[in-house]
Structure formats: C-alpha cells, structure tokens
C-alpha positions as CSV (number, residue, x, y, z in Angstrom):
1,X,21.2,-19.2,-39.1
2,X,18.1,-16.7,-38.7
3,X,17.8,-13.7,-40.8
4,X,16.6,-10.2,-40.0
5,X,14.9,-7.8,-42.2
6,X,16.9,-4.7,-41.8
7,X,18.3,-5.2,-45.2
8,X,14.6,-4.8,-46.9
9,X,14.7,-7.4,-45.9
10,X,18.1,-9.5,-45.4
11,X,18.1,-13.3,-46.8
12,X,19.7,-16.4,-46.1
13,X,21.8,-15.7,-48.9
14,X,23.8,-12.6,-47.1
15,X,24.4,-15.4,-44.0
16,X,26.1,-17.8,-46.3
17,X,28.6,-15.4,-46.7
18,X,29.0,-14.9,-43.6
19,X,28.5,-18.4,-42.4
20,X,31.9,-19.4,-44.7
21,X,34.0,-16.6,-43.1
22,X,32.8,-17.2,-39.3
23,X,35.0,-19.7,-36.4
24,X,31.6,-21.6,-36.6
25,X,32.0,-22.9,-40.8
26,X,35.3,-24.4,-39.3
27,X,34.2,-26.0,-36.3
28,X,30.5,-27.1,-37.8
29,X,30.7,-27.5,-41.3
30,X,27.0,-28.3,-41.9
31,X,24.7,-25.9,-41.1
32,X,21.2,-24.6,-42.1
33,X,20.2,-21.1,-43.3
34,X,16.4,-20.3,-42.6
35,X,14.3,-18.0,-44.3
36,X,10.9,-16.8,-42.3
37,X,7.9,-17.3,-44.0
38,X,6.9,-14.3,-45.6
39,X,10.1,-13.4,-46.4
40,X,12.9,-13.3,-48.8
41,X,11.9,-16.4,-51.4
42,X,9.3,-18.1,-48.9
43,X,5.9,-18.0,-49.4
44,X,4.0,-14.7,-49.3
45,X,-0.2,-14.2,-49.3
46,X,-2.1,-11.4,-48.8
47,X,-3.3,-10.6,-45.4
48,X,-0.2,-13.3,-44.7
49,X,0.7,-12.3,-40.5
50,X,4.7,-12.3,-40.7
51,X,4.7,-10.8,-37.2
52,X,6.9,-11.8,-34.0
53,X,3.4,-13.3,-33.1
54,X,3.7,-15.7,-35.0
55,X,7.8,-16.5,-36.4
56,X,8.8,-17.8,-32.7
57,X,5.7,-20.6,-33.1
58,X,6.9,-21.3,-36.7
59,X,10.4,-21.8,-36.1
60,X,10.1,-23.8,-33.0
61,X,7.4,-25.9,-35.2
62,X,10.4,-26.2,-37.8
63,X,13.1,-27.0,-35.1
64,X,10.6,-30.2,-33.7
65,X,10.0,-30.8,-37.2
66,X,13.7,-31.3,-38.2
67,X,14.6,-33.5,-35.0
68,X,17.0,-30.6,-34.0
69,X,17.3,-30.6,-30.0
70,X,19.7,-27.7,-28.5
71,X,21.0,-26.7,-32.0
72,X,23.3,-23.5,-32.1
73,X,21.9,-20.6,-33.7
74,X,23.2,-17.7,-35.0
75,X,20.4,-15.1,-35.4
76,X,20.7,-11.6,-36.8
77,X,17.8,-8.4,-36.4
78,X,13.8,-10.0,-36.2
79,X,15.6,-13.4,-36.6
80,X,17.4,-13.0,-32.9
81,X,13.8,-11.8,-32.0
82,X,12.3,-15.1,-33.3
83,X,15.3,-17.0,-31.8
84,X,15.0,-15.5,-28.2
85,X,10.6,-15.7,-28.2
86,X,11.6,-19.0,-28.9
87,X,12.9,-19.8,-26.1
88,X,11.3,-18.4,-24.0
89,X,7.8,-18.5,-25.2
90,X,8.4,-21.9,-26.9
91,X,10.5,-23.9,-24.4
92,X,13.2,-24.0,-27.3
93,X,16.9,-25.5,-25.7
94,X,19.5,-23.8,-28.0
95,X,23.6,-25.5,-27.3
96,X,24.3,-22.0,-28.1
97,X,22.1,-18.9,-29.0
98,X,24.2,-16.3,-30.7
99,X,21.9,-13.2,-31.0
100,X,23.4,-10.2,-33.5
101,X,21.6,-6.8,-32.8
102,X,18.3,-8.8,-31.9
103,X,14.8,-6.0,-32.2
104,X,13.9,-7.5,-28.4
105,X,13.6,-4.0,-26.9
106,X,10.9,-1.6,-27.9
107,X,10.9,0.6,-29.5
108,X,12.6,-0.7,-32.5
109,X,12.6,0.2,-36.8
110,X,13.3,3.0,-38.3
111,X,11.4,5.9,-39.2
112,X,10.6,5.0,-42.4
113,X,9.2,1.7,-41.2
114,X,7.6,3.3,-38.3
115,X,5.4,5.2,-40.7
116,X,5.0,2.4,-43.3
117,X,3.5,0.6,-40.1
118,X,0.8,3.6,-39.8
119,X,-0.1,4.3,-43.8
120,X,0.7,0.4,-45.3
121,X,-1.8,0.9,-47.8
122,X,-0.7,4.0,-49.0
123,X,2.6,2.3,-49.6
124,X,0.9,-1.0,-50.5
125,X,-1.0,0.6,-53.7
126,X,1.7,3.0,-54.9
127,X,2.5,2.5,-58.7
128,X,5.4,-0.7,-59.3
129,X,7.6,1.7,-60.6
130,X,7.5,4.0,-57.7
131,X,7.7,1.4,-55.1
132,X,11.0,-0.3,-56.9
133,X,12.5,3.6,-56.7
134,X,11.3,3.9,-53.1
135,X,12.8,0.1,-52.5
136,X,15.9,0.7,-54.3
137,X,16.8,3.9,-52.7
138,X,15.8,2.1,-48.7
139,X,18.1,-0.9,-49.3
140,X,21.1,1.5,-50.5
141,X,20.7,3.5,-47.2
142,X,20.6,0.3,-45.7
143,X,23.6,-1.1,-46.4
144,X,27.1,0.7,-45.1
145,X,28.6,0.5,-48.5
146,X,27.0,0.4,-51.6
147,X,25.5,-2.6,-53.0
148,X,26.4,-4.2,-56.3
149,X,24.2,-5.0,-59.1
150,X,23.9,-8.3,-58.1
151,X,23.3,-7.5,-54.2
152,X,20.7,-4.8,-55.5
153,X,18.6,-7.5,-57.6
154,X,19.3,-10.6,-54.9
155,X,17.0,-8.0,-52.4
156,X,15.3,-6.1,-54.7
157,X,13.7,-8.9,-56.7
158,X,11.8,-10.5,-54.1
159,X,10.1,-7.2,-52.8
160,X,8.2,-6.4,-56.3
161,X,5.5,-7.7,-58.5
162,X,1.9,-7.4,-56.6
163,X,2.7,-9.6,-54.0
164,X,6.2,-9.0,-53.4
165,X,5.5,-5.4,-53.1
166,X,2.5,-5.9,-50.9
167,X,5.0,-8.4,-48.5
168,X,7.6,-5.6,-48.2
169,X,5.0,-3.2,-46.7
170,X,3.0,-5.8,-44.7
C-alpha cells in the first residue's frame, strides 16, 4: 500500500486501517505499507526533491530491492501517481494495480497548495506557531469528518519543528 498526501500528508498509518477492513487483509494477510521518502516519518533534508520525478525511481528501486516481482498494490493520491510512473516509466509488473483517486492528470492540488507551490518560502519561514495553526486548520478541511486528537497529532506531528515544517511546504 502507497500513500498520498492529500491528508497533509496521509501516512501508512491511515492504510492500516484500511488494509484490516479491505477483501484484500482476508485474501493476503501479509502486506507492506510504504511511506515515500520525504514524507510522513521517513527521512526529510532540506532542498530534499520529494517530487513525482523522483518517487516512481525510488519505489521501483525498493520493489527490486525487496525481491517483489508483480506484487499487488493498492495506491491512494501521489502514491497511485508513483504506482502508475512506475510502470510505465520503470518497467514495474504489478499482479494487480489498484489506483484510488491517482493525481495522473494535470492539473491537480488544491488551491492552497497551488499557491504554496508559487510562495514556499513565504510559507517555509512563517513563525512555528503560525504554521501549526495554518497546518491544523488544512488537515481539518481535509478530512470529511473531523479528526480526533489522536488523528490531529498522528498528521500534525510530523509536519512541524524546522524541518518538518520546511517538508510540508517543499
């Protein structure tokens, strides 16, 4: 399972959940849940490209790395985009690709990361306690209910401190 980063962005956490409650946790009990680099609790650096450029090689690298020839994939939001360049950039064999709402046709984001795209510094420097109001209010109008306390912190704490904050925006 791929994430996206609608959710601020999601984690492999949110596709546990719905890894245990999908026809697939009872037909293939074993399973992996990926997180991209640069996101959620991987790795993030300044000046760190997290772009489709570069996911599709990674993952593919990751699949070869893992001995995992034609695995089924369930991929939601940049991770179906990963998934599909994949494939077809990348000569991955999937048994079965199950894209959910991939970002594969442009344009694609919101407005609010449309303009993040064009002022990410402005956004980059703002104070921490501005950018964790600005975060906090983004991954409630995310979501289509509203998040718990627990759900707020699992995607919130990830995005802040200096590098967290800067990995949001970049």
């Amino acid at each position: 399972m791929v994430h996206g980063t609608y959710l601020g962005p999601w984690n492999s956490v949110l596709l546990a959940g719905v890894a245990q409650n999908c026809s697939l946790a009872r037909t293939r009990p074993h399973g992996l849940l990926l997180h991209l680099l640069g996101y959620c609790q991987s790795t993030k650096r300044t000046g760190q490209d997290v772009s489709l450029a570069v996911q599709n090689d990674l993952f593919a690298a990751l699949l070869s790395h893992w001995k995992l020839n034609n695995p089924e994939v369930v991929a939601h939001d940049f991770g179906g985009a990963t998934s599909l360049r994949a494939h077809y950039l990348n000569a991955v064999q999937y048994r079965r690709l199950t894209p959910i709402d991939p970002v594969a046709v442009a344009p694609w984001g919101s407005p609010f990361v449309n303009h993040i795209r064009h002022h990410e510094a402005a956004f980059t420097g703002l104070p921490a306690d501005a950018h964790e109001a600005l975060l906090a209010a983004y991954l409630q109008g995310a979501a289509h209910n509203p998040l718990s306390q627990d759900a707020q912190s699992l995607y919130q704490q990830p995005r802040t401190g200096a590098d967290g904050q800067a990995a949001f925006y970049r």
